[in-house]
C-alpha positions as CSV (number, residue, x, y, z in Angstrom):
1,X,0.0,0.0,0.0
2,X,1.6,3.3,-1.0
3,X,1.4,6.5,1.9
4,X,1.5,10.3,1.4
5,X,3.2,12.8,3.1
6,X,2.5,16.3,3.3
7,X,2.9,19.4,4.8
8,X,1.1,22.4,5.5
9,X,1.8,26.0,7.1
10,X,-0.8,27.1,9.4
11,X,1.0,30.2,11.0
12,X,3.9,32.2,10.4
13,X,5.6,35.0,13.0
14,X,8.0,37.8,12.7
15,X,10.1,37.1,16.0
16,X,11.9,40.6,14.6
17,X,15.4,39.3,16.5
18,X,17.5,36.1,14.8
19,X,15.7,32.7,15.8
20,X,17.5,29.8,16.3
21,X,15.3,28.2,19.2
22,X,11.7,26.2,19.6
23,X,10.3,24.0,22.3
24,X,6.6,22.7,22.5
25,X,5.7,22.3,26.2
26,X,6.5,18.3,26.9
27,X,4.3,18.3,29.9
28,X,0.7,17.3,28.6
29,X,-1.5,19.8,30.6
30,X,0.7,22.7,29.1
31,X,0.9,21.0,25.8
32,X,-0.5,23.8,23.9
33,X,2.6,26.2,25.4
34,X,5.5,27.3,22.9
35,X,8.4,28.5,23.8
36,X,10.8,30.5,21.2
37,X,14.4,32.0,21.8
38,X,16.5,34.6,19.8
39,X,20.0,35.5,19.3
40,X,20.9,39.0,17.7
41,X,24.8,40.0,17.5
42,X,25.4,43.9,17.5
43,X,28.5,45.7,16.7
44,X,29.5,48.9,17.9
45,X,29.1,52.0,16.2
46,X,32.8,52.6,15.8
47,X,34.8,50.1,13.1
48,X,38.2,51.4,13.9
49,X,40.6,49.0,15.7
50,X,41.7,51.6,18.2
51,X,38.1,52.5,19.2
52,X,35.9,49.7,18.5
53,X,33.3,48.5,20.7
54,X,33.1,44.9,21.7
55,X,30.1,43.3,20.3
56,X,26.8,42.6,22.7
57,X,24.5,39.8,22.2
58,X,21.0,40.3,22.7
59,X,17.9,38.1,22.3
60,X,14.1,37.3,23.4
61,X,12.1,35.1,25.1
62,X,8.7,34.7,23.3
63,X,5.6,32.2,25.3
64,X,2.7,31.3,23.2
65,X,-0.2,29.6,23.2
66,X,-1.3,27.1,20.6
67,X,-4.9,25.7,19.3
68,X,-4.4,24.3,16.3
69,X,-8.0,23.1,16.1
70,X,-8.9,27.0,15.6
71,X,-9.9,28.5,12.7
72,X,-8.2,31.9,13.2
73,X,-4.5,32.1,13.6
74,X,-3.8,28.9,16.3
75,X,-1.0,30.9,17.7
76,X,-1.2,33.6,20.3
77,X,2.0,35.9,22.0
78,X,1.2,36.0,25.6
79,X,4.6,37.1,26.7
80,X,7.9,38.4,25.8
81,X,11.0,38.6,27.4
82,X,14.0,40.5,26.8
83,X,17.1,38.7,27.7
84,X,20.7,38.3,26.3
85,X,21.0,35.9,23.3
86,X,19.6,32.6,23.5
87,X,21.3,29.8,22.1
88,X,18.9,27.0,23.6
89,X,15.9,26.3,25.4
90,X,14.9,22.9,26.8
91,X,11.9,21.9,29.1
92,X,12.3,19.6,32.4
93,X,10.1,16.3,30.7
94,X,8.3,16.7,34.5
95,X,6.9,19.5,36.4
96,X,9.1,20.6,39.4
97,X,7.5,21.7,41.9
98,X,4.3,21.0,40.2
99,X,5.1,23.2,37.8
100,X,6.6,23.1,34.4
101,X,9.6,24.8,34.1
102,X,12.4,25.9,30.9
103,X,16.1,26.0,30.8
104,X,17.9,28.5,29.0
105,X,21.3,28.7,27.8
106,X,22.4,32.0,26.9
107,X,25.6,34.0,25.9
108,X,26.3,36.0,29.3
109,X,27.2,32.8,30.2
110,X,24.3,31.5,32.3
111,X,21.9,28.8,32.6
112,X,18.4,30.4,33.7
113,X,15.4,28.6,34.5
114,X,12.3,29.7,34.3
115,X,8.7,28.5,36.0
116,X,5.5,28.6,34.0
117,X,2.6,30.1,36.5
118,X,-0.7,30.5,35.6
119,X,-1.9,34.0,34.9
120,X,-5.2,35.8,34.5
121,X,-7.7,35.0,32.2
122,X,-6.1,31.3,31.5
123,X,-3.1,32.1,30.2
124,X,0.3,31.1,31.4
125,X,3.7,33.8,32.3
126,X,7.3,32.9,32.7
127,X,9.2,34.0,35.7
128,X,12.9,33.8,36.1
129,X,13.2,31.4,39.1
130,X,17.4,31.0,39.2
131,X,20.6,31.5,37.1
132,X,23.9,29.9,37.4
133,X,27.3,31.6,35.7
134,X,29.2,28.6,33.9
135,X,32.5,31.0,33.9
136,X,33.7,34.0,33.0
137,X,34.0,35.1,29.2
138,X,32.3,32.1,27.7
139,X,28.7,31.7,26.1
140,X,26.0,28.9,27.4
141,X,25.9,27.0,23.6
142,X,23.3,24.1,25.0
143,X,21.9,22.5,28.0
144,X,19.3,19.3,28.5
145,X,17.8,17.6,31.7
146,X,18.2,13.8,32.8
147,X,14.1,13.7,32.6
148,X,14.0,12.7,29.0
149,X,12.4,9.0,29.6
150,X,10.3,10.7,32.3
151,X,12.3,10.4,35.8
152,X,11.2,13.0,38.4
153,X,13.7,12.0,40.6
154,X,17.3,13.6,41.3
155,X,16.6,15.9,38.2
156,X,20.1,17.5,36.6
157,X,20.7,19.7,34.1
158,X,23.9,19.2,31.6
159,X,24.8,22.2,29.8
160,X,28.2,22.9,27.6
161,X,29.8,26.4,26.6
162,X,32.3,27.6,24.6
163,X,35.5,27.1,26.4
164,X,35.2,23.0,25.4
165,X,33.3,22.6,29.2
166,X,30.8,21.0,30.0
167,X,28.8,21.6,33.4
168,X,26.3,19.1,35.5
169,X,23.8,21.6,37.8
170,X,22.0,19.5,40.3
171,X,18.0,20.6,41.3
172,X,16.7,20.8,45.3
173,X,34.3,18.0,32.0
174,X,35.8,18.2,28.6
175,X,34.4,19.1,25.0
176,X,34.1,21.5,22.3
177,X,34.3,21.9,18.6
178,X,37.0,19.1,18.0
179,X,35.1,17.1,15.8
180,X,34.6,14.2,19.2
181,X,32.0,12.8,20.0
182,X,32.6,11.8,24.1
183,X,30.6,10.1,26.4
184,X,31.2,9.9,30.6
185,X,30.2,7.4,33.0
186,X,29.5,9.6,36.4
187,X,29.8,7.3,38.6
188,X,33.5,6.9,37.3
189,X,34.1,10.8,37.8
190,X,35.0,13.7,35.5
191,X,38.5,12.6,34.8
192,X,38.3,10.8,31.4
193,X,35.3,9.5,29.1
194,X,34.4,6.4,28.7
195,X,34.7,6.3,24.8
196,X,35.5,9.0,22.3
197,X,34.5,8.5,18.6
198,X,36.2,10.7,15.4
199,X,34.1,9.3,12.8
200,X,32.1,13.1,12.8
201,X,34.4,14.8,10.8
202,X,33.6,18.4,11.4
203,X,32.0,20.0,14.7
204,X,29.0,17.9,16.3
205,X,26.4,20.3,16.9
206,X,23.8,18.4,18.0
207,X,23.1,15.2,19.8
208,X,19.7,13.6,21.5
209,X,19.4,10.2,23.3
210,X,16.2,8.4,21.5
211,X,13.2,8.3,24.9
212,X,11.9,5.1,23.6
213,X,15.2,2.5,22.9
214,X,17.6,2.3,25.5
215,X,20.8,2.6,24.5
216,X,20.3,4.2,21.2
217,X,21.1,8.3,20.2
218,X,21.6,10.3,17.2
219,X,24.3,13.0,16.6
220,X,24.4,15.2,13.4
221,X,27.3,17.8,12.6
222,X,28.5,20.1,10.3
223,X,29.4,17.6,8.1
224,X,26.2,17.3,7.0
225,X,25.5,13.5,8.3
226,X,23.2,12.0,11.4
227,X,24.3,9.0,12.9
228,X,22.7,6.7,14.7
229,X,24.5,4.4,17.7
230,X,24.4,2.1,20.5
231,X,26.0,3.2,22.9
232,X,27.1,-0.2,24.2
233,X,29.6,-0.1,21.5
234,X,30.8,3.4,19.9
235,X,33.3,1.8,17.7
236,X,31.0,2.0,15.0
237,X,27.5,4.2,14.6
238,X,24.4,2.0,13.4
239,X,24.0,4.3,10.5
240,X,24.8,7.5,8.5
241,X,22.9,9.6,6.5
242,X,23.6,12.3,4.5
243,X,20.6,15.1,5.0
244,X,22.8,18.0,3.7
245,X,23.5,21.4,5.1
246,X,24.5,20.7,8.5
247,X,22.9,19.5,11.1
248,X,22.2,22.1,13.8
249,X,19.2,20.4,15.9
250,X,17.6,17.1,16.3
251,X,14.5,15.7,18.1
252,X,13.2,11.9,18.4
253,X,9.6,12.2,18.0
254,X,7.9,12.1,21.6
255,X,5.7,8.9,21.3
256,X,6.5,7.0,18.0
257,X,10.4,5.4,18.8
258,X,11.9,5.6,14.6
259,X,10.7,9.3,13.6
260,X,13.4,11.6,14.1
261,X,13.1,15.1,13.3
262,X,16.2,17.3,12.1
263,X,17.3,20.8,11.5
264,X,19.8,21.0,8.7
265,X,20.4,24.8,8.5
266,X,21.4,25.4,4.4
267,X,19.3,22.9,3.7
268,X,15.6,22.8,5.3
269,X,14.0,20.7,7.8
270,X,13.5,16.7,7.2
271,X,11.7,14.1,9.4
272,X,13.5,11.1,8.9
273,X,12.4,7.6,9.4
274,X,15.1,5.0,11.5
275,X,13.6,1.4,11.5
276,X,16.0,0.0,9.2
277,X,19.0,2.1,10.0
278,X,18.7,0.7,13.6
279,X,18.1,-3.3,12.4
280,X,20.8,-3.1,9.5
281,X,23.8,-1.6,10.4
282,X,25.2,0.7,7.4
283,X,21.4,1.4,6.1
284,X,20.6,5.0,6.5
285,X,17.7,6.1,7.4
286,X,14.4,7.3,5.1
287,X,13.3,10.8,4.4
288,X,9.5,11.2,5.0
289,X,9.0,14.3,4.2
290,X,11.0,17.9,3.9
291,X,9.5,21.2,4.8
292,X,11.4,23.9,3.0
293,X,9.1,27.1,3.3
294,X,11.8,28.8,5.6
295,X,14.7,30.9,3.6
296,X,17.2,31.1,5.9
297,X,19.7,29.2,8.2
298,X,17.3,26.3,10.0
299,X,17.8,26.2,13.3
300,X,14.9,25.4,15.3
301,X,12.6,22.7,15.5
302,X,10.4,20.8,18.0
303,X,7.5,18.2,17.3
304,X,4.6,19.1,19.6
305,X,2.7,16.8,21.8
306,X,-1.1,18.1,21.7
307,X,-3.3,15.6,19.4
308,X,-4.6,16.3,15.8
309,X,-7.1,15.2,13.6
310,X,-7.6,14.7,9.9
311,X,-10.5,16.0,9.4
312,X,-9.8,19.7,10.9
313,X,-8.1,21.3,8.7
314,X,-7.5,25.2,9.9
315,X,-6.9,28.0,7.3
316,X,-3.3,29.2,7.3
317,X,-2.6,32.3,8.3
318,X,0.9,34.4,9.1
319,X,1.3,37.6,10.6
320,X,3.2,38.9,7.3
321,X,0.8,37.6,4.8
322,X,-1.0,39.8,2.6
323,X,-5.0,38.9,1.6
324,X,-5.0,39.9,-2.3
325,X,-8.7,40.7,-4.0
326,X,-8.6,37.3,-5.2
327,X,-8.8,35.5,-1.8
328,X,-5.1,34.3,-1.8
329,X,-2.6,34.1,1.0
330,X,0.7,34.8,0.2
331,X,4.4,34.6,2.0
332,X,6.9,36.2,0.1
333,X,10.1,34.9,0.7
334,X,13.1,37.6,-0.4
335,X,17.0,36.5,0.0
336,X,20.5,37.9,-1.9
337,X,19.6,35.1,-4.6
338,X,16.1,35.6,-5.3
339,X,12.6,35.8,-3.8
340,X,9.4,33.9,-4.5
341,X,5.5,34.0,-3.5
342,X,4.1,31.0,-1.6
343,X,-0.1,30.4,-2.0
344,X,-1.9,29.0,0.9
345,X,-4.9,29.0,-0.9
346,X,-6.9,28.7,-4.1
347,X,-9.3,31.1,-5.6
348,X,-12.3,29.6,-3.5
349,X,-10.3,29.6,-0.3
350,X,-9.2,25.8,-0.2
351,X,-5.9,24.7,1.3
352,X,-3.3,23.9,-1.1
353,X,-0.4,21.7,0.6
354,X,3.1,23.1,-0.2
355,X,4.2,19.7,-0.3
356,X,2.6,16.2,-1.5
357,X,4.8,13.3,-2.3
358,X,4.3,9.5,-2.1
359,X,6.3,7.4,-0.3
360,X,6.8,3.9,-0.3
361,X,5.3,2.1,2.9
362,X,8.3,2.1,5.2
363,X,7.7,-0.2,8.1
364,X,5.2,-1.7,10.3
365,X,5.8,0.3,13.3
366,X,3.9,3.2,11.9
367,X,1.7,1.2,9.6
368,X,-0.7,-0.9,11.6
369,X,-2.7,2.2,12.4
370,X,-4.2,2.7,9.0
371,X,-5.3,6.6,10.0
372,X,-2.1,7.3,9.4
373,X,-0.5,9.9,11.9
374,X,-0.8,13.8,12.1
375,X,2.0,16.2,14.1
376,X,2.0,20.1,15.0
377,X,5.4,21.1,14.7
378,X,6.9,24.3,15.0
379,X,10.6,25.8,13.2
380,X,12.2,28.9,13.3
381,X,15.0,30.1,11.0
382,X,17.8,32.5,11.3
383,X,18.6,36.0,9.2
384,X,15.1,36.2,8.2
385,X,13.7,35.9,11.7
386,X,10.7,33.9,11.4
387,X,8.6,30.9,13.4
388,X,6.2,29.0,11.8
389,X,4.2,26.7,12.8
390,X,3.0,23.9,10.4
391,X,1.4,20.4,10.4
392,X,2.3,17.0,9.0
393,X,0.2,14.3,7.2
394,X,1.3,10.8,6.7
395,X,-1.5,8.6,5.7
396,X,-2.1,6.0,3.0
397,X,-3.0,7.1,-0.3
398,X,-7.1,6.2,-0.2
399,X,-7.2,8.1,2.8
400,X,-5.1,11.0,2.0
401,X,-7.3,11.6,-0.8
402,X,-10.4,11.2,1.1
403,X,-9.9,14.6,3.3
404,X,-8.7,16.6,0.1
405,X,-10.4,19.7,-0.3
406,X,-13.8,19.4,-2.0
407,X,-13.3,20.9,-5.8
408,X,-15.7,24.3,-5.8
């Protein structure tokens, strides 16, 4: 049985400052909560060497809510935060405290963590609950908790910077851009990993232990490959796969174990599929589908938890869109090498997916459920500071067609 896969903008938003940060709420009561980070560099005034200001690095903190069952725009600001530049924001997996609460790694050099309270009239606000300094003269590049597979217990926070260290921060090292990929034991101390791996050959930017499989994680890198490895034995990875552009960010899909979702700044977003890589070492893994709307460096990306159906379908909408007489939304995309218009919609005000593509059926660990699967993601993209938030349909064929857009 052949499947399609497609995606579809519903929302896109001027963050005005460089993004290069999203994450959806993992918690499921604050599912519908989005989190988005910026990172703007500014120069001084002055170019001479003699007189030149250092550079400062600012950003934002933007909250949202999200109802992508609405049939307005399905994202709403309901705070903003200035703050210096952001280079990554993480949720705890569990509330602390009863509360949900985000990391942030940022270039002053600190990890702050914020609580979510509830506010007035339903919504949710952030408040800065501590700050740690990893050093002087260094930036905060990333940080994650230990709650990924949903421990509540003795809950850490790892984070690395820019002088190659990397920092454990305990609740109530060595590393860097040196093409390794290093792993510790803590109970065996700080002194020396347990295993480091050269088979990256430029920078690893990004690396995420899968929440379903024990023992299994993917790294991606500047060279423009994921790999996929047990850790029980990091002589070799399971697989490699070339996705292109470099891989900045990736994120194993919360619930189904093989979808993996990466960030490949010069070239797009792809969710890629990992059943085979992980059963045959060597294979690499499928891509399911590509969203490419951004037109800038991709940098951000998070799949979001809260549930979607087929058959709700909400008209997209972006707050630098343009209605024409004719009833079409458009995004216009401009860059040094060219610019194009993008059309949400057709003359009678139907839906028209960016992207449609068949796919062969890949496994059977997606398969059984003959619905298919639907997933709310959001991505965010560098120079031309923009969010969006956008949905993905894999379904068979006979029932992909059947929630196509009824012809006028």
């Amino acid at each position: 049985m052949g499947w399609q896969s497609r995606t579809r903008t519903l929302q896109v938003f001027d963050t005005e400052l460089s993004a290069d940060t999203v994450e959806w709420c993992p918690i499921p009561q604050w599912a519908h909560v989005l989190a988005c980070g910026t990172y703007q560099l500014q120069k001084g005034d002055d170019n001479t060497e003699e007189n030149s200001t250092a550079p400062s690095r600012i950003g934002r903190l933007y909250l949202f809510d999200c109802h992508p069952q609405s049939f307005i725009s399905p994202l709403t600001e309901t705070q903003r935060i200035d703050t210096p530049a952001i280079l990554d924001l993480k949720w705890c997996h569990v509330p602390v405290s009863e509360c949900p609460v985000l990391g942030m790694a940022t270039a002053s050099g600190e990890i702050q963590l914020y609580r979510l309270m509830d506010a007035q009239q339903g919504s949710s606000a952030l408040e800065c609950e501590l700050s740690a300094e990893l050093g002087p003269d260094r930036l905060a590049l990333s940080l994650d908790w230990s709650t990924g597979r949903g421990e509540s217990s003795n809950v850490r926070v790892v984070s690395s910077d820019s002088c190659g260290d990397l920092t454990l921060l305990a609740l109530g090292g060595a590393g860097g851009d040196d093409c390794k990929l290093k792993g510790w034991d803590l109970r065996m101390g700080s002194s020396s990993p347990i295993f480091t791996s050269k088979r990256h050959t430029m920078g690893v930017c990004s690396i995420h232990s899968n929440p379903h499989k024990e023992h299994i994680l993917a790294t991606g890198s500047y060279d423009e490959k994921v790999l996929l490895w047990d850790e029980r034995n990091m002589k070799q990875p399971l697989s490699e796969t070339a996705v292109g552009g470099g891989v900045w960010r990736l994120k194993w899909h919360p619930n189904h174990e093989h979808l993996l979702l990466a960030a490949c700044m010069h070239n797009d977003f792809h969710i890629l599929h990992s059943q085979k890589a992980m059963e045959q070492q060597d294979a690499s893994c499928s891509v399911l589908a590509s969203y490419i709307l951004h037109n800038s460096l991709a940098y951000g990306a998070d799949w979001s938890r809260l549930p979607l159906s087929s058959s709700s379908l909400p008209t997209p909408q972006t707050s630098t869109a343009s209605r024409e007489s004719e009833g079409y939304l458009q995004i216009q995309y401009e860059s040094p090498s060219g610019s194009f218009d993008t059309s949400l919609e057709d003359e009678s005000g139907h839906y028209i997916p960016e992207q449609c593509s068949s796919v062969q059926e890949p496994s059977s660990s997606l398969t059984g459920d003959t619905q298919g699967l639907s997933c709310l993601m959001a991505s965010c993209s560098f120079y031309d500071h923009m969010m969006h938030v956008w949905r993905w349909d894999w379904s068979p064929e006979n029932k992909q067609a059947a929630i196509q857009p009824e012809p006028s």
